[in-house]
Every structure is written in structure tokens, then in C-alpha cells.
ZALUMRO-854152 format. One record per residue (C-alpha): x, y negated, z; residue number from 1; chain; residue in one letter. Coordinates in steps of 0.5 Angstrom, whole numbers, always signed. Example, Ala and Ser with C-alpha at 12.3 -4.5 7.8 and 13.67 -1.06 7.14 Angstrom:
! residues 2
<r><east>+25</east><north>+9</north><up>+16</up><num>1</num><cadena>A</cadena><residuo>a</residuo></r>
<r><east>+27</east><north>+2</north><up>+14</up><num>2</num><cadena>A</cadena><residuo>s</residuo></r>
! end
This chain:
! residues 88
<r><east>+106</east><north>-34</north><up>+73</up><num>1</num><cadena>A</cadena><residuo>x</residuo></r>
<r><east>+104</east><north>-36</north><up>+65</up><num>2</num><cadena>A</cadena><residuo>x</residuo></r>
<r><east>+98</east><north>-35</north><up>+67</up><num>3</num><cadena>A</cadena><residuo>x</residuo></r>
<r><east>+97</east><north>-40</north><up>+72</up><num>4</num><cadena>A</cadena><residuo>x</residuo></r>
<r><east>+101</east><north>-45</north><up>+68</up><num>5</num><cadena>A</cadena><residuo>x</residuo></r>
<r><east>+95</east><north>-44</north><up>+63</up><num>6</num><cadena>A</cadena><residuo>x</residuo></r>
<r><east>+90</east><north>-44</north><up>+68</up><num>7</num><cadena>A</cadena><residuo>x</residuo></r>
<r><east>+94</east><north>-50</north><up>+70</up><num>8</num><cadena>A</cadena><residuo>x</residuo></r>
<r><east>+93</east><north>-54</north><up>+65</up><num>9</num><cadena>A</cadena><residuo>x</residuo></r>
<r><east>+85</east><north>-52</north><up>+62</up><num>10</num><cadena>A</cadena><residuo>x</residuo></r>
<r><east>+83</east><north>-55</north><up>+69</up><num>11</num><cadena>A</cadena><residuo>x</residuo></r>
<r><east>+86</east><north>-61</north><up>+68</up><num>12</num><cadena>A</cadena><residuo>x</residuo></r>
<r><east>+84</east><north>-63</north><up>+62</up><num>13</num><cadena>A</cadena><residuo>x</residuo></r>
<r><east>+77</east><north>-64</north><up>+67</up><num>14</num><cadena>A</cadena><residuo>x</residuo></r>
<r><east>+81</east><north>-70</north><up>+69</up><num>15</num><cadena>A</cadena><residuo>x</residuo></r>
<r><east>+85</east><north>-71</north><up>+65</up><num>16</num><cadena>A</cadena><residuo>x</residuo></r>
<r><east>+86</east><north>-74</north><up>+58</up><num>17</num><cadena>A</cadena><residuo>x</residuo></r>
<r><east>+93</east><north>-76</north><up>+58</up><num>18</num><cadena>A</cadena><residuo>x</residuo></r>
<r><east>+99</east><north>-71</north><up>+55</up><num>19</num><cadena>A</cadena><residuo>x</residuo></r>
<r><east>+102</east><north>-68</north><up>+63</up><num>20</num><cadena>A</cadena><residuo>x</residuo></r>
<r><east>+110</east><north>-69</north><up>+66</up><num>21</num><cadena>A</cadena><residuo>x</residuo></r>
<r><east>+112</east><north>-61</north><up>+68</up><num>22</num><cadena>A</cadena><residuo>x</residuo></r>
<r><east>+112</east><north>-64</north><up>+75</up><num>23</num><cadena>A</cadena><residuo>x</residuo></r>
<r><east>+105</east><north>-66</north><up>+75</up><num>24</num><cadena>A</cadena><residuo>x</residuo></r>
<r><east>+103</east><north>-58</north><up>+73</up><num>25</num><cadena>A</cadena><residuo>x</residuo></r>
<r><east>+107</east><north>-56</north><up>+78</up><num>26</num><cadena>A</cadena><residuo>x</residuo></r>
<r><east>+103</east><north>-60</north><up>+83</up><num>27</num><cadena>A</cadena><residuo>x</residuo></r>
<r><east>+97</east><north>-57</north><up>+80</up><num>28</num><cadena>A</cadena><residuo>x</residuo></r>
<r><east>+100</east><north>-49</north><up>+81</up><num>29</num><cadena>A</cadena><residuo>x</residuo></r>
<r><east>+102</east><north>-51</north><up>+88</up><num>30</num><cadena>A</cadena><residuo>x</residuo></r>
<r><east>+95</east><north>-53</north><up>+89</up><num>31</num><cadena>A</cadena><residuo>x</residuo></r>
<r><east>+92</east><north>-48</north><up>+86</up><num>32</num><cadena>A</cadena><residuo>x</residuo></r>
<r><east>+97</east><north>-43</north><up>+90</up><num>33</num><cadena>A</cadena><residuo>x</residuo></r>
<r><east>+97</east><north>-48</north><up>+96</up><num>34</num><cadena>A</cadena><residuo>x</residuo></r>
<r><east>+104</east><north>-46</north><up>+97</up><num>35</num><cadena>A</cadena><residuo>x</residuo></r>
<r><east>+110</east><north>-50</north><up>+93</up><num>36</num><cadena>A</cadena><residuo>x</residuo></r>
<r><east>+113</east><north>-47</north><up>+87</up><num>37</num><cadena>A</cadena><residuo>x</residuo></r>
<r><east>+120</east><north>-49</north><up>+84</up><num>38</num><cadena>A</cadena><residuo>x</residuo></r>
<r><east>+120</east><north>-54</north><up>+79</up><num>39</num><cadena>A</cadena><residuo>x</residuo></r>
<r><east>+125</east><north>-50</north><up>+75</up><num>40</num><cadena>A</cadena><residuo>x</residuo></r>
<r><east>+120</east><north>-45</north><up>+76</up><num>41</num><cadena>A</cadena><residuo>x</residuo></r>
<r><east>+114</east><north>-48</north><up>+72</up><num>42</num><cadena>A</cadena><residuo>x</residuo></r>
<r><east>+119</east><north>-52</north><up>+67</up><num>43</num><cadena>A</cadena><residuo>x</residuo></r>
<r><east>+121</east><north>-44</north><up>+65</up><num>44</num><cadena>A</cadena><residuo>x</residuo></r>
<r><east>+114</east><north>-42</north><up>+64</up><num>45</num><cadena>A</cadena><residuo>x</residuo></r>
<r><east>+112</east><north>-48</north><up>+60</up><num>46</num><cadena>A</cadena><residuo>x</residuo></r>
<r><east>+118</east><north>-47</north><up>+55</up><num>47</num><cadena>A</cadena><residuo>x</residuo></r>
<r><east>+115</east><north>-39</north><up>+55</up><num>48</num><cadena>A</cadena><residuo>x</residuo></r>
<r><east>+107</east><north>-42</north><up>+53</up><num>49</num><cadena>A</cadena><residuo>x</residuo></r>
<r><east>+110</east><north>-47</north><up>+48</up><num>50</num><cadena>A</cadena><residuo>x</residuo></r>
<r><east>+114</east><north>-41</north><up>+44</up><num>51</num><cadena>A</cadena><residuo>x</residuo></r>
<r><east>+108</east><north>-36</north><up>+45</up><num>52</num><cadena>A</cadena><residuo>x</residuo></r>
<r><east>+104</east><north>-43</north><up>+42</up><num>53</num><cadena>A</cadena><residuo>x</residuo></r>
<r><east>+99</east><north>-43</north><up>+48</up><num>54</num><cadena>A</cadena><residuo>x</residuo></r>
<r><east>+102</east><north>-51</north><up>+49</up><num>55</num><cadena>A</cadena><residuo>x</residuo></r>
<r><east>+105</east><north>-55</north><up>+45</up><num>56</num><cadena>A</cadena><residuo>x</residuo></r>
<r><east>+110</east><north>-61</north><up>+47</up><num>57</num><cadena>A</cadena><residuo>x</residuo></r>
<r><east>+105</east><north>-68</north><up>+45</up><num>58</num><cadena>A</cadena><residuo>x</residuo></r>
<r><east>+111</east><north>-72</north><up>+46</up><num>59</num><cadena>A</cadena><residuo>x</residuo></r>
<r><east>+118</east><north>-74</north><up>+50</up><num>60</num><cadena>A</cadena><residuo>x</residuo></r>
<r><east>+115</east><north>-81</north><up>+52</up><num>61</num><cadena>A</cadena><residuo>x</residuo></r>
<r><east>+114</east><north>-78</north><up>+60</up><num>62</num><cadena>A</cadena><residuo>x</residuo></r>
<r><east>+118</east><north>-80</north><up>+67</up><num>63</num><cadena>A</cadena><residuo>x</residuo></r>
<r><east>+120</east><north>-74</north><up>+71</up><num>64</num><cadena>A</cadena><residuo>x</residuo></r>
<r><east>+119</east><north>-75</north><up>+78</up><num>65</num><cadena>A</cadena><residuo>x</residuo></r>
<r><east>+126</east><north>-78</north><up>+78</up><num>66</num><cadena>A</cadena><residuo>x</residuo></r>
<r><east>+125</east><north>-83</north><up>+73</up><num>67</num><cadena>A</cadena><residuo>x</residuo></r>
<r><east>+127</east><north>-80</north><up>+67</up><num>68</num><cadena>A</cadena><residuo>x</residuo></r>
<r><east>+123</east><north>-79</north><up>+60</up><num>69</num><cadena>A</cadena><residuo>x</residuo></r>
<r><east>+121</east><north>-72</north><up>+59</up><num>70</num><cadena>A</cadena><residuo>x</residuo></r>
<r><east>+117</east><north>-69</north><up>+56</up><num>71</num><cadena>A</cadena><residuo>x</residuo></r>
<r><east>+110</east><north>-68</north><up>+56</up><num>72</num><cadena>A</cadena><residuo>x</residuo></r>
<r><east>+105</east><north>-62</north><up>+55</up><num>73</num><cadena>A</cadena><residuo>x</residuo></r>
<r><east>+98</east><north>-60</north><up>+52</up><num>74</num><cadena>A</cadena><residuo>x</residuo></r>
<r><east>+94</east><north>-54</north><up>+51</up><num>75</num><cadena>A</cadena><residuo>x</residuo></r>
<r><east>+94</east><north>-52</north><up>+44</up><num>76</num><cadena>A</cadena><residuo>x</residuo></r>
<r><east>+88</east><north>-50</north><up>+40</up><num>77</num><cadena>A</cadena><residuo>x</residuo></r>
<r><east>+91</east><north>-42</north><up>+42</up><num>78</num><cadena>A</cadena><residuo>x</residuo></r>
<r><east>+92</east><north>-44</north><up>+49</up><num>79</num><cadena>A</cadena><residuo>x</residuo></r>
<r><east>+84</east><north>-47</north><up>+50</up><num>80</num><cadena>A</cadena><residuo>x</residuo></r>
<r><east>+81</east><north>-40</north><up>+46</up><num>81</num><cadena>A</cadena><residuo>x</residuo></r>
<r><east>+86</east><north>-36</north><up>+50</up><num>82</num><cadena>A</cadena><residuo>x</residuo></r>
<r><east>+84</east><north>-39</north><up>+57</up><num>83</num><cadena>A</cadena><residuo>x</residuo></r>
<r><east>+77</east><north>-39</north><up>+55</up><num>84</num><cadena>A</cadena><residuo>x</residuo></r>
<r><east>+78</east><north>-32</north><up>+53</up><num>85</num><cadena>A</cadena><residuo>x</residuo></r>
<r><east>+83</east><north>-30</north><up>+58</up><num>86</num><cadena>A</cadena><residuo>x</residuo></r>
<r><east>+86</east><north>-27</north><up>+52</up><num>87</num><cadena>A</cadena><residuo>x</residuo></r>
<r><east>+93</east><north>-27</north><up>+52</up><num>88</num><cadena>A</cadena><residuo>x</residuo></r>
! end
């Protein structure tokens, strides 16, 4: 599943430029999958890949599909090579 957060992330940064809201991944894994995810599912994995260095937290200043700030992720320099590589 780290894996596929990743790959995740990597594609859309082809559309787009902004930091993403864990939900917004998620909804980039199901895509991927066509099938539903948990939410806590990609939230976990994400928390996995910032301690491993592959993504870093850009800021706190999201809104979780709730309303709620939260925060928001990029791809670390690691991550981009890694990816590319799939080496990790």
C-alpha cells in the first residue's frame, strides 16, 4: 500500500501543483484501484512514507473532507527519485 500512495502522489503531481489533503490521495488510490480504500488506510500509510522521508507534510493550512484543517502532503526530493527508480 506505500507503494501505491506513492505512485499516488508521483501522478499528480501531472495536475497538480498544490500540496494534497490525505483524502484527495485516497481518491487517487481508489482510482487507481477502482475500488474504495479506507481513509485511515491512506492516512497510516502516509505517516509511514513521512517517517521513511519519501513525502514530507508541506503545511497544516488543508481542509479534510469534513471541513477540518489538516494536513497536506508533497512528495519528497527521496520520494521523486525512488518512484522514478522504484527503488525503495
Amino acid at each position: 500500500m506505500q507503494q501505491l500512495v506513492l505512485a499516488a502522489m508521483h501522478r499528480m503531481r501531472t495536475y497538480r501543483s498544490e500540496p494534497a489533503e490525505a483524502w484527495v490521495i485516497q481518491c487517487e488510490v481508489e482510482a487507481h484501484l477502482q475500488s474504495k480504500v479506507s481513509g485511515s488506510t491512506v492516512r497510516t500509510r502516509l505517516n509511514e512514507l513521512v517517517g521513511k522521508g519519501f513525502i514530507e507534510i508541506a503545511d497544516r493550512n488543508g481542509l479534510s473532507s469534513t471541513g477540518h484543517r489538516c494536513a497536506r502532503y508533497v512528495l519528497a526530493p527521496i520520494g521523486e527519485v525512488a518512484h522514478e527508480r522504484d527503488e525503495w
